[in-house]
C-alpha positions, 0 to 999 in steps of 0.5 A: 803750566803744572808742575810735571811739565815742559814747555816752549815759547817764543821770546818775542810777541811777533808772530812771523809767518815761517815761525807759525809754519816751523811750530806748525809741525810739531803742533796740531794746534790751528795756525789762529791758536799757535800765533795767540800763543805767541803774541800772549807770550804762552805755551807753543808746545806743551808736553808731560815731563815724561812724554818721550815723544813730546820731548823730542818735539820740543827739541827739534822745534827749538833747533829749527827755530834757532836755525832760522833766527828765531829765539825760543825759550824752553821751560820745566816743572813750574814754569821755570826756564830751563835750557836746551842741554838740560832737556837733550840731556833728558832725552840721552836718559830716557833713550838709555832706559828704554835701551836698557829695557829693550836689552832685557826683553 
């Protein structure tokens, strides 16, 4: 990971098929790629630090992993782990600006 990212992992090396099927839909990564990742213990999901949309991704697929039992990590920057309010925290930013951007058209 470079220093201007975010990132999600799975905390365990074993690769269920409802946790491939979760990633699934935040990723267009082929079923193969995401359970590798897993089990090597790397990037699920990967995203530019600024990529709003990549964001909310991480956010919802965290969420729906937790939901169903499964024990995500998120990342930042240089590969240091961060938590999940940091990054909705992130998110209420980045919505506030674009808010604000769109008042001022």
């Amino acid at each position: 990971m470079t220093g201007d990212t975010i990132g999600l992992k799975i905390a365990t090396v074993s690769a269920s098929a409802k946790m491939i099927a979760i990633i699934r839909k935040y990723s267009n990564n082929p079923m193969g790629k995401i359970k590798r990742s897993v089990q090597e213990r790397d990037y699920v999901l990967l995203y530019p630090y600024t990529d709003r949309l990549g964001l909310k991704k991480i956010i919802a697929c965290y969420d729906e992993l937790k939901e169903n039992g499964i024990e995500a990590e998120v990342y930042e920057l240089d590969d240091e782990i961060t938590t999940i309010d940091f990054l909705r925290n992130l998110n209420g930013t980045y919505d506030e600006i674009s808010d604000e951007i769109d008042a001022e058209s």
